[in-house]
N, C-alpha and C positions, 0 to 999 in steps of 0.2 A: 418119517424123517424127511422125506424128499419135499412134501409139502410145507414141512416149518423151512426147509432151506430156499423154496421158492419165496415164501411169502417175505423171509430174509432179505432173499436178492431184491423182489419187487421194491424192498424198504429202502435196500442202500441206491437202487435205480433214481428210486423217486426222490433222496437226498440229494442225489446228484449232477439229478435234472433242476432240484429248487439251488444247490452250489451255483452250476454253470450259471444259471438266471442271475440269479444274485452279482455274480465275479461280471454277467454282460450288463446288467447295470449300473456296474460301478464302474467297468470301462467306458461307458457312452457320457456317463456323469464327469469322468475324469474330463476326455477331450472337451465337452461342454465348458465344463469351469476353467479347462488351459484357455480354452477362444474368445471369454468372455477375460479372463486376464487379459491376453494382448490387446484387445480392443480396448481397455481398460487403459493401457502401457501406452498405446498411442493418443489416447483422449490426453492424459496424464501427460503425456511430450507436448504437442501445440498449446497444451495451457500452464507450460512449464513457460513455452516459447513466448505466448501471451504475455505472462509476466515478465517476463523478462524487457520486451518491448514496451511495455506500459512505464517499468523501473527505469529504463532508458529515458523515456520520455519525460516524467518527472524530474530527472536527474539535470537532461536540460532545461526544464521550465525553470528549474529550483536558481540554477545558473544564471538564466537571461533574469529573471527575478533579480539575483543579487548585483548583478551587473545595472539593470534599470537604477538599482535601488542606491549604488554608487554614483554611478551618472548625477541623479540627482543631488545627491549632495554634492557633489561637486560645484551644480549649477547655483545650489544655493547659496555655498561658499562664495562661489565668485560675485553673484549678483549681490549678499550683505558686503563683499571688499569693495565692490563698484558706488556701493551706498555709502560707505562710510567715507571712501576717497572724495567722493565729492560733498560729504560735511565736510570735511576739512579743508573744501579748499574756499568752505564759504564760513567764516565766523558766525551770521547769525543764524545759519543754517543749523551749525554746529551747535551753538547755544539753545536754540529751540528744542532741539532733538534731545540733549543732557535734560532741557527743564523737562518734557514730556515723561522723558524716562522716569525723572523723580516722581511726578503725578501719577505715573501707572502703577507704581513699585507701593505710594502710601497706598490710591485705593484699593490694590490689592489689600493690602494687611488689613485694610479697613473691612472691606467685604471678608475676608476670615476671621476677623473679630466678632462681625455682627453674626454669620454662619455658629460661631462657638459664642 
């Protein structure tokens, strides 16, 4: 009896020798995987940050863009009001400019007649 209770004991030792092992693997594993998270947490923040300043930067291109893009029309409006104020203050200036318009307006139609 005394040697089936040793060989017992030897069995639950040796379970509990492979437990511990196991339970210290799984704790070195845990901290592993916590550390590679916060490294992870802090990648994850500056390229949070990144975007963020890229979206910024867009945001003003997008802006100076629509603002260029007003400007100019503006300029164009004003330089076609500058063009037309001085047809008008010349008649055959004026008159040229009206016959022209008619010429360009038929051979368009002409050139999409002959296209179709």
């Amino acid at each position: 009896k005394i040697h089936e209770r040793n060989d017992e004991l030897a069995k639950l030792k040796k379970k509990n020798t492979q437990n511990v092992q196991v339970l210290t693997h799984t704790k070195e594993k845990l901290q592993f995987v916590q550390a590679k998270t916060i490294a992870s947490k802090q990648i994850l923040t500056k390229l949070d940050a990144s975007l963020n300043s890229a979206r910024d930067a867009l945001a003003k291109a997008k802006s100076d863009r629509e603002s260029l893009r007003v400007s100019l029309l503006q300029q164009k409006s004003s330089k076609t009001a500058n063009n037309q104020a001085t047809l008008i203050h010349s008649p055959l200036l004026l008159a040229d400019y009206k016959k022209r318009k008619i010429e360009i307006t038929d051979k368009t139609k002409l050139l999409q007649d002959i296209k179709h």
